[in-house]
C-alpha positions in Angstrom: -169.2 -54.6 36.4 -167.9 -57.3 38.7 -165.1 -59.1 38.0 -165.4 -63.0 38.2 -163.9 -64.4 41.5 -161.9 -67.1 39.4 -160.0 -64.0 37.4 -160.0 -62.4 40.9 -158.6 -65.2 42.9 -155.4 -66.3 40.3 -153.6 -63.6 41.3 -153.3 -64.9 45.1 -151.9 -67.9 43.3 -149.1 -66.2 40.5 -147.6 -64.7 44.0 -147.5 -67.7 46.1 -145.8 -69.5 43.7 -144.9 -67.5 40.3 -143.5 -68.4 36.8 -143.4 -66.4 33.7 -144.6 -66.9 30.2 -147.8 -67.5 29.5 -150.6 -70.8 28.1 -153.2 -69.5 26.7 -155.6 -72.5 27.0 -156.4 -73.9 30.6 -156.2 -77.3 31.4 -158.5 -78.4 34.4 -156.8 -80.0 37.9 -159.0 -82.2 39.9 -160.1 -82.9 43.3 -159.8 -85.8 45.6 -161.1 -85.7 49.1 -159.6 -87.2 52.4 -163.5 -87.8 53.7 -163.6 -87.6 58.0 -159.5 -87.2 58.6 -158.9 -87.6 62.4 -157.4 -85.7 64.2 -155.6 -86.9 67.8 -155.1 -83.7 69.0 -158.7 -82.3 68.4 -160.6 -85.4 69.1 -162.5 -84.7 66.2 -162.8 -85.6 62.4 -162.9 -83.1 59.1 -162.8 -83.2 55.5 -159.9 -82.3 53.6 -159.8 -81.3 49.9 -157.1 -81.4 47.6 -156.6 -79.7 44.3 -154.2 -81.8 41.8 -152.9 -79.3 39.2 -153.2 -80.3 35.6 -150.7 -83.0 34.1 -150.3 -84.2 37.9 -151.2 -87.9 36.7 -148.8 -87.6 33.6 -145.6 -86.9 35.1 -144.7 -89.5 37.9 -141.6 -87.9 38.6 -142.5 -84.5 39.3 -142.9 -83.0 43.3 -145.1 -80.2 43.5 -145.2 -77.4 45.9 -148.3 -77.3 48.5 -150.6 -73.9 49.8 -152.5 -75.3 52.9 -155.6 -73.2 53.0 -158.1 -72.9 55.9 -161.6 -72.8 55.5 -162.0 -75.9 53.1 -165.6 -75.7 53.1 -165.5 -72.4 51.0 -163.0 -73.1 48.3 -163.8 -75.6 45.7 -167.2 -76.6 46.1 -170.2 -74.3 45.6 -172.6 -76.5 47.7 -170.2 -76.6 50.4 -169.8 -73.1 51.2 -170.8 -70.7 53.8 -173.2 -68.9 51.5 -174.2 -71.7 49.4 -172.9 -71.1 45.6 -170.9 -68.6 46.6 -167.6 -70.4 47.2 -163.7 -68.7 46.3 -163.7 -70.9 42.9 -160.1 -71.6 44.1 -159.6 -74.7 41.4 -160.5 -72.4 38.3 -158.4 -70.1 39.6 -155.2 -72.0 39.9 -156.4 -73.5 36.4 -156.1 -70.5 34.7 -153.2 -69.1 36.7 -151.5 -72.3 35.7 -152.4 -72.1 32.0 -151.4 -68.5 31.9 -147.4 -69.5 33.5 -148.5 -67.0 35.7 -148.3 -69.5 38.5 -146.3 -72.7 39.1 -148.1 -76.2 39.3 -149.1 -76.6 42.4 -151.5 -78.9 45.2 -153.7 -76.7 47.2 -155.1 -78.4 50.1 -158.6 -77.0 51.5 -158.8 -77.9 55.6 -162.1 -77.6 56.4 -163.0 -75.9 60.1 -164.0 -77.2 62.5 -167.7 -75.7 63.0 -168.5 -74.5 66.5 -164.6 -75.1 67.6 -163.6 -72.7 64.2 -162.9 -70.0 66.5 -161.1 -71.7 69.4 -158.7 -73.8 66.6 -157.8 -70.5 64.8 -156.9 -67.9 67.0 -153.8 -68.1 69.4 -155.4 -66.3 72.2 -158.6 -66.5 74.5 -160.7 -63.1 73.9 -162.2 -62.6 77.2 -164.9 -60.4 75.7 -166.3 -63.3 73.3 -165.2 -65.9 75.7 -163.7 -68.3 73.1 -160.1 -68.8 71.2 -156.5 -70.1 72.2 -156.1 -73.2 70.1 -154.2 -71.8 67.5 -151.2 -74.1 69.0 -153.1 -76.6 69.1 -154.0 -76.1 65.4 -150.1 -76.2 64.3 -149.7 -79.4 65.4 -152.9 -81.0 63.9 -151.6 -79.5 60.8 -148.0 -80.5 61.1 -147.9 -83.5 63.2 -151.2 -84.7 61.3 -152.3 -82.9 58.4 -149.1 -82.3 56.6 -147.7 -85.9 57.2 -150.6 -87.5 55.2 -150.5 -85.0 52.4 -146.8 -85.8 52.0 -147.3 -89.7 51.9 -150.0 -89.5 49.9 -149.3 -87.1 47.1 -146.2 -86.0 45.6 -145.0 -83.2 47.3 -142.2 -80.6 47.2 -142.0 -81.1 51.7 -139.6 -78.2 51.5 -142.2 -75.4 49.6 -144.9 -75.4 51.8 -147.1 -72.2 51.9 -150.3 -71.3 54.0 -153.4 -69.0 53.7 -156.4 -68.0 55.0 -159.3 -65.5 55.1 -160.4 -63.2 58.0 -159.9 -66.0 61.3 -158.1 -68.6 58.8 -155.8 -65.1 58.0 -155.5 -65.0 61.5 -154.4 -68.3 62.0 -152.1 -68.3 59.1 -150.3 -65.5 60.0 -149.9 -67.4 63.5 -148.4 -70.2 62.1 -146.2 -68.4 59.4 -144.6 -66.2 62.0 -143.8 -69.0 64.3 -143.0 -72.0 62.2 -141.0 -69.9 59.3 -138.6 -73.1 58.8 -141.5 -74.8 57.4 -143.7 -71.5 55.4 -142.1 -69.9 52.9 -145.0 -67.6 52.1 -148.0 -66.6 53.9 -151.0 -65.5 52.0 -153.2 -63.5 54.6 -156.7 -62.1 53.2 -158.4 -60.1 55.6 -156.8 -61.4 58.3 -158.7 -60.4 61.4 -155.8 -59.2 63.7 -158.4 -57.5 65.6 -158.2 -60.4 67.7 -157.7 -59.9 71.3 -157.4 -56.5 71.1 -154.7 -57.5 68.5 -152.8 -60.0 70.7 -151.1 -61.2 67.7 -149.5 -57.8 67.0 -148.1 -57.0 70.6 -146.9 -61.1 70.7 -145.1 -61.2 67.5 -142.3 -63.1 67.5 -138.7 -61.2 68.4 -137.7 -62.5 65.3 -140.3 -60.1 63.1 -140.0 -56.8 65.3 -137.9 -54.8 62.8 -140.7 -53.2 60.3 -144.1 -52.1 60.7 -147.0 -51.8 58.7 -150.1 -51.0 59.2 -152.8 -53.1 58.5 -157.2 -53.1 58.6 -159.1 -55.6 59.1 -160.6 -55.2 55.4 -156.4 -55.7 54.6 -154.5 -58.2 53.1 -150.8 -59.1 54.5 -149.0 -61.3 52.3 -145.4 -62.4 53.4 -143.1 -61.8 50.6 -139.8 -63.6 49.7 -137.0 -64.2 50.4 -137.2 -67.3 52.4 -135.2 -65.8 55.6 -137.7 -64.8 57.9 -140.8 -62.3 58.2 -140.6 -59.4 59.4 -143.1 -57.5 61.7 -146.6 -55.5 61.3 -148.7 -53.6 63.4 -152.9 -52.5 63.0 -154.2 -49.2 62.5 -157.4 -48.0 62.8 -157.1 -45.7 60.3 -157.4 -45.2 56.8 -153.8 -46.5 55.0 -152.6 -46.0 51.8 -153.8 -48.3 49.4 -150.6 -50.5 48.7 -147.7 -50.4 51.0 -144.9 -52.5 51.8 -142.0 -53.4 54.4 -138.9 -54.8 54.5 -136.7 -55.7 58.0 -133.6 -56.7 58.9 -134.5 -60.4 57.8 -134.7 -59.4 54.0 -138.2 -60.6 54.4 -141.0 -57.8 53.3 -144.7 -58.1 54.3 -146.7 -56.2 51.5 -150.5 -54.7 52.3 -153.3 -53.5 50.5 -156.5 -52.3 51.5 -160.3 -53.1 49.9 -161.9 -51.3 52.4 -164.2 -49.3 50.4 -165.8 -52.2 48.6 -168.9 -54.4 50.5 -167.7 -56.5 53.0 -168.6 -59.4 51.3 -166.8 -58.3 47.9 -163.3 -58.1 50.0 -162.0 -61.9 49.8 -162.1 -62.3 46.1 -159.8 -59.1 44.9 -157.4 -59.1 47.7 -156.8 -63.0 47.5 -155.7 -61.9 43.6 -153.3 -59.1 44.9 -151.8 -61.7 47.3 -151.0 -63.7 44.6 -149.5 -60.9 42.9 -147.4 -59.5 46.3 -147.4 -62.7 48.3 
């Protein structure tokens, strides 16, 4: 029996940003949209979507922390997603993680792709073979120069607990901009990331900085940086068959934890290991 994605998905939440205790009744956020949000860098426009945890109306005073997930399209709204109805159910999710204390109040903004440009904005290298990528820099600074900026001024936001994730290319890309902007991601929440990329550019480019662990990693994997807040460490891919949980700690204090779905359908992965990164993130 399959589990429902909303109980699969919470879990990715509790780890991003956890608190104890538990609610047993769940109160529902809501969702406001930034409709066509331009972008300078890109040239282009894109929805943005943006979950409001429950009570965030009733209590002017309080900041919330922020997840910056890619792939907006898929998240929240079954008519939006890729395979229409079948969307992450990312609001129920964070509902119940929220009621449960399992997770802390949070906003959860959905960036929608870009369509045809998704794979040149969320990879940080050009893949000769497919002839397309390399944006991914170009990506952090729609997201921080633009993105973030208008979240922040619009909402109210905890600027200093900022956390991003992402499935398969929005793994990719999330892992890109944890590793290299770790002043302003505490936690990186990568689902399937697909670090085959490039004949895993993003492995053999990691930043000095993470170079002191390794683990391995599929592309049916999850990588989910774990706290403390003093830098990642490193990872590396393996084509084989890993263990099913694993995790690594480096010199920063920093551990990346892993866990592989491989043996379920390919389009089964997302939901259950977006729940363990919530657990491990």
């Amino acid at each position: 029996m399959t589990q429902a994605p909303s109980s699969l998905l919470r879990v990715t939440l509790r780890r991003v940003f956890r608190l104890e205790n538990r609610r047993r009744t769940p109160r529902p956020g809501r969702l406001e949209h930034l409709r066509a949000f331009p972008s300078a860098v890109f040239g282009n426009e894109r929805d943005l979507t943006i979950y409001l945890p429950p009570g965030y109306g009733e209590h002017e005073d309080v900041r919330y922390p922020v997840l910056y997930m890619q792939d907006g399209q898929n998240l929240f709204e079954p008519e939006r997603a890729f395979i229409p109805g079948q969307h992450w159910r990312l609001a129920e999710a964070a509902d119940e993680a929220i009621a449960a204390r399992t997770a802390q109040p949070m906003i959860i903004v959905g960036v929608d792709h870009a369509g045809p440009a998704r794979a040149d904005e969320y990879t940080p290298s050009y893949d000769a073979k497919k002839k397309v990528g390399g944006r991914a820099d170009d990506y952090a600074r729609f997201l921080l120069d633009e993105v973030k900026p208008a979240i922040d001024s619009r909402f109210r936001t905890d600027a200093r607990d900022t956390a991003i994730g992402g499935s398969s290319l929005g793994g990719l890309i999330a892992l890109h901009l944890g590793l290299t902007n770790p002043d302003v991601f505490r936690a990186i929440a990568a689902l399937s990331p697909s670090v085959w990329w490039d004949n895993r550019q993003i492995v053999t480019t990691a930043p000095e900085a993470v170079k002191d662990a390794t683990l391995s990693m599929t592309s049916a994997s999850s990588a989910i940086n774990c706290l403390p807040k003093d830098g990642p460490t490193t990872f590396a891919t393996s084509k084989t068959a890993a263990p099913t949980t694993a995790s690594a700690p480096g010199r920063s204090g920093r551990r990346w934890c892993w866990s592989s779905f491989s043996r379920r359908p390919r389009a089964e992965r997302r939901v259950p290991s977006a729940e363990w990164g919530i657990r491990h993130g």
